[in-house]
N, C-alpha and C positions, 0 to 999 in steps of 0.2 A: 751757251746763252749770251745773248749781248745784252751788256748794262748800259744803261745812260746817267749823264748828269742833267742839269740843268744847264739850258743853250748860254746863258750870260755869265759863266762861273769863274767867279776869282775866289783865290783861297782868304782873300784883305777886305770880304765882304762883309758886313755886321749882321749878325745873326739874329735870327728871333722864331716867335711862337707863332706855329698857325694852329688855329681847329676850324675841322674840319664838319659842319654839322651836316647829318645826313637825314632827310624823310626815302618814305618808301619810293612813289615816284610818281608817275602819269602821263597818258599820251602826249604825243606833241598836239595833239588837235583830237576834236571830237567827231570826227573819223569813222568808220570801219577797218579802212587799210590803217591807219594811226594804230588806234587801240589793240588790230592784229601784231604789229610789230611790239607792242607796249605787252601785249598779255602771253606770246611765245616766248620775252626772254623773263617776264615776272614765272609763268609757270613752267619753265622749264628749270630751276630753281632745286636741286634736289633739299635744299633746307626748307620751302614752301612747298611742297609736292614728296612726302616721302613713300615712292611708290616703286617697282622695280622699272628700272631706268627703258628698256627696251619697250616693254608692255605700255607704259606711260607714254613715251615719245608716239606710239602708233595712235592712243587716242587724243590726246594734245593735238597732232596735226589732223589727224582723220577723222574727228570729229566737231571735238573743241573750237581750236580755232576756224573752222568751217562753217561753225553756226555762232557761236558766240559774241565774237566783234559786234556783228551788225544790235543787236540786244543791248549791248553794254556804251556802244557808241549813241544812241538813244540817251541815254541814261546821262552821258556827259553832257549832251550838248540842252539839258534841262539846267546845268548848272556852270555851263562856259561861260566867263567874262570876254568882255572887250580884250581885257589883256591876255587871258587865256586860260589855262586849268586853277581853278580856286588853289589848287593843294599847291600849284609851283610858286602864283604871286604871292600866298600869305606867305607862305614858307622864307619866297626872298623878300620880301618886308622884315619877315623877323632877322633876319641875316644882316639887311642894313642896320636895322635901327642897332643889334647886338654891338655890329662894329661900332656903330658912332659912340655907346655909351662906353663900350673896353677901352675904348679911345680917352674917356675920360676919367675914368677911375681905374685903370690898370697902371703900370710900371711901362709897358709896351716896350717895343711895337708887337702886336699882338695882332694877327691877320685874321679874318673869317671869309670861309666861304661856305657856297651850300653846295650839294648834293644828291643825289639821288642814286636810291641803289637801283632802281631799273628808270629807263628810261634819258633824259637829261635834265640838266647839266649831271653829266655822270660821274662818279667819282673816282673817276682817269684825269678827268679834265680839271676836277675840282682838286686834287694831289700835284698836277705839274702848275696850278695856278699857284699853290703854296710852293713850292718847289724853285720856281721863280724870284721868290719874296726870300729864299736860304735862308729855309727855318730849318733850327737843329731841334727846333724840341715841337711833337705832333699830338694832337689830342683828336680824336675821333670820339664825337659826340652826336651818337643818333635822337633821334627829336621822338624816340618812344622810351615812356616811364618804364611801361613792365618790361621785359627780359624774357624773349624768346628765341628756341632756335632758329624760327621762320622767320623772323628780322634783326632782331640784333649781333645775332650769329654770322647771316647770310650777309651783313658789312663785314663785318670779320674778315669774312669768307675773300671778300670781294679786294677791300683795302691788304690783305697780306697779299693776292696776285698781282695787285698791281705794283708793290712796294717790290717783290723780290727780284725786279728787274734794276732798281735804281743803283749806281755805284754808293751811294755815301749816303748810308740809312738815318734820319732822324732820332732823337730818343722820342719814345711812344707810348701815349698812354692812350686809352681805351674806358671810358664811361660803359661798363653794363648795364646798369639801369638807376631809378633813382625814383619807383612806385613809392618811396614811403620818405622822402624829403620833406623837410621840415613845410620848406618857402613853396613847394610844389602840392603838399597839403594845405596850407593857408589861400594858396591863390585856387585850386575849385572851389571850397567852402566860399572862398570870398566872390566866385563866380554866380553859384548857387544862390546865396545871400542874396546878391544884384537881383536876381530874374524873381527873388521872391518877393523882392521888394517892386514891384514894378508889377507882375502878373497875380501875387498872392501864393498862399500856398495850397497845394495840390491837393487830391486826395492821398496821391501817391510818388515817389520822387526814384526815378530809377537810374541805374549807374549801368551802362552799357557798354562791355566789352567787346572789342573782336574777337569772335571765334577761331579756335583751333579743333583738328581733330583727337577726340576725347584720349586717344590712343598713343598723343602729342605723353599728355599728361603722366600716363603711366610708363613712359618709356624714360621720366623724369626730369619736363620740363618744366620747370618752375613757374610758369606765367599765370597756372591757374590762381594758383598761393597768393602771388602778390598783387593778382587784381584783388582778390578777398580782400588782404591787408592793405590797400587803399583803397577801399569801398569802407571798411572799418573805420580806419584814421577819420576819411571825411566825415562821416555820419556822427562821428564819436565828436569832432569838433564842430559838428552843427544840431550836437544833446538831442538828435532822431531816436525815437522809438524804434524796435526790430518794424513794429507796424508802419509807420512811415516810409519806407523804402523799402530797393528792392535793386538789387543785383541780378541783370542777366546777359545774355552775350546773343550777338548778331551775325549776321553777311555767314552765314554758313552755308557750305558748298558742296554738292556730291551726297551720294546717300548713305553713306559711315556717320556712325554718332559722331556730335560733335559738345563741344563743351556745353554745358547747361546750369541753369535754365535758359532754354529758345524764349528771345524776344517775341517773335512775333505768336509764337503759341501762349503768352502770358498775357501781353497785348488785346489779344483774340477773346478769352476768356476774364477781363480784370471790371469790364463793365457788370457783367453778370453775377459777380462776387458786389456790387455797388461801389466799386471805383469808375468816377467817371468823370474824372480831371487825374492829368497826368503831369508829370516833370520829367523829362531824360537828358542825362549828359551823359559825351561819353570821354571819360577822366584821361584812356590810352591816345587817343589822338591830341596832339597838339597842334593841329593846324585843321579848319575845315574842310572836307575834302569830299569825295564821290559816298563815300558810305555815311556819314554825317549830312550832309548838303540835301541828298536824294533820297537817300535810305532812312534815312533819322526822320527828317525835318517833311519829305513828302511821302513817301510811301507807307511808313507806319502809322503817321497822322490820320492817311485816308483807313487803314487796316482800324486803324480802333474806334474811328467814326463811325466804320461800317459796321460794325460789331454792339455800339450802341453806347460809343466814347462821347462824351461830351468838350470837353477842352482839352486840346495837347499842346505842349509850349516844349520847342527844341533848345537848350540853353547851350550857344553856341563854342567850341574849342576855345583855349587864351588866344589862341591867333598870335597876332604881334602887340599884343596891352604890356603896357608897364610890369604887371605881373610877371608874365612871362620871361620877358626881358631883365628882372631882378634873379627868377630864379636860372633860366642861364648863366647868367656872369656870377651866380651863385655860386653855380655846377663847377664853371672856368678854375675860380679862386679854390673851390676845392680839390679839381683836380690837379690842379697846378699849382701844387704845394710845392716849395723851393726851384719853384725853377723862376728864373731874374727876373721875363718880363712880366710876371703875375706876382713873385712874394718881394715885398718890399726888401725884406732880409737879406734873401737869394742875391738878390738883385749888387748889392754891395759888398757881398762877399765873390761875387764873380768878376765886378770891376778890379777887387783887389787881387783877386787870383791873375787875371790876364794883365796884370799892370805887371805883378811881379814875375809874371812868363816873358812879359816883353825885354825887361830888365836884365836878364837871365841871360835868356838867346839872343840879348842885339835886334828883338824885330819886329817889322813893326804888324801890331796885332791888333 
């Protein structure tokens, strides 16, 4: 196996902190051929797809990708900006503004960049950009609250193959999830709050998860539990009734059960019971994107209208708000407990340790 370093490496460089935040990903372009290349190496994923790998690959290609791009490429180009896929520019919005503020209330230098587990900027590119900056200390911080094996695993997955090529590993930390944070519960409530203050409130107020296959769940992944437990926290901090709300999950795919309750089967039926104003966020996404954007905001809208919905209001992800941006550098400082350029403490007890190395060995460090 060949290792690399970094192209500009001196051993007399000053070291620091990169993280590395990662979302899921998205085409380069709202495409057919884009989204074919974006949704071969999203679904070929054995952490999103756990199906026996041969059998899988024949429908994947033989099917799947054969008819689906041109469907799903529709669907982007309802919700493409000038700049391009909602989910990369919020994403690298929140990436800038993250750096400018660490920049100001950290210890630093403390680097950020973004990433994407599928797709780009990919997180090969996003590791040799930190790699460059010779950082000894890594933090990989995916941009999803709950903790599953289909994405938060699947950086794992991704971030140790790229890593086991480097000669001179980082120390590394790893955020798995952070569904039940203090600053991460205050900022939906205080989301929520916003749009009720502005639209009123609902008949009904739903917290909408992405789906997993049911089967996810019993095999012992944890992501059911902890949408539940922040779907609690929030309601609980915005004093809901069990009647007030409503917990259900989306974008479900293929004909296996999948987590429940089905949105749009609740949707479908919620007029008929006399709901007929609605509220939906959905708490797992931090950034607006194709299933929020299109799914959320147009699709189901027109679904409950047609069913004999009267108001739906989509209350849109943190995006890049203050909010957001507090509870990251929140996430930072917690994960990045004694190390120099996050803990003030660290921080002086390392200048003292390499003062007196230098001292020691004659060198200069």
């Amino acid at each position: 196996m060949k290792y690399t370093s970094k192209s500009n490496f001196a051993h007399d460089q000053a070291p620091s902190t990169g993280v590395l935040l990662v979302n899921l990903g998205t085409p380069d372009a709202a495409t057919p051929s884009a989204v074919r290349r974006y949704l071969a190496e999203f679904l070929a994923d054995p952490r999103v797809v756990e199906f026996p790998r041969l059998l899988w690959r024949i429908v994947l290609h033989g099917i799947i990708l054969r008819f689906r791009p041109r469907h799903v490429a529709k669907a982007y180009a309802k919700v493409w900006t000038e700049q391009g896929s909602p989910l990369l520019v919020i994403s690298q919005a929140i990436s800038d503004k993250l750096q400018l503020h660490v920049n100001q209330v950290l210890q630093g230098p403390v680097h950020i960049e973004l990433a994407m587990r599928y797709g780009n900027p990919s997180i090969a590119d996003g590791l040799e950009k930190l790699r460059d900056k010779n950082i000894e200390r890594l933090l990989i911080l995916p941009l999803y609250p709950q903790y599953s094996a289909t994405t938060t695993a699947a950086i794992f997955d991704e971030v140790s193959s790229q890593l086991k090529h480097w000669r001179w590993l980082p120390n590394i930390r790893m955020l798995m999830q952070y569904h039940d944070h203090p600053l991460y519960i205050d900022a939906i409530a205080n989301q929520i709050k916003q749009a009720q203050s502005e639209h009123g409130k609902p008949d009904k107020l739903i917290l909408s998860f992405h789906g997993i296959p049911e089967r996810y769940l019993h095999a012992g992944d944890p992501y059911f539990c902890q949408c539940q437990k922040t779907a609690r926290l929030v309601t609980e901090s915005l004093r809901l009734e069990a009647d007030d709300w409503k917990l259900c999950f989306q974008s479900r795919f293929g004909r296996e059960p999948w987590l429940q309750p089905y949105l749009d089967k609740n949707l479908e039926i919620m007029p008929e019971q006399g709901i007929k104003s609605v509220q939906i966020i959905a708490p797992g996404f931090s950034a607006d994107c194709l299933e929020t954007l299109e799914e959320l905001a147009m699709q189901n809208a027109e679904l409950f209208k047609q069913h004999g919905g009267e108001a739906y209001h989509y209350i849109p992800a943190l995006n890049d708000s203050d909010a957001q941006i507090d509870l990251l550098t929140g996430l930072i400082k917690q994960e990045g407990y004694a190390w120099p350029e996050i803990d003030a403490d660290a921080q002086q007890t390392d200048i003292a340790k390499r003062d007196s190395h230098a001292k020691v060995k004659g060198a200069n460090v």
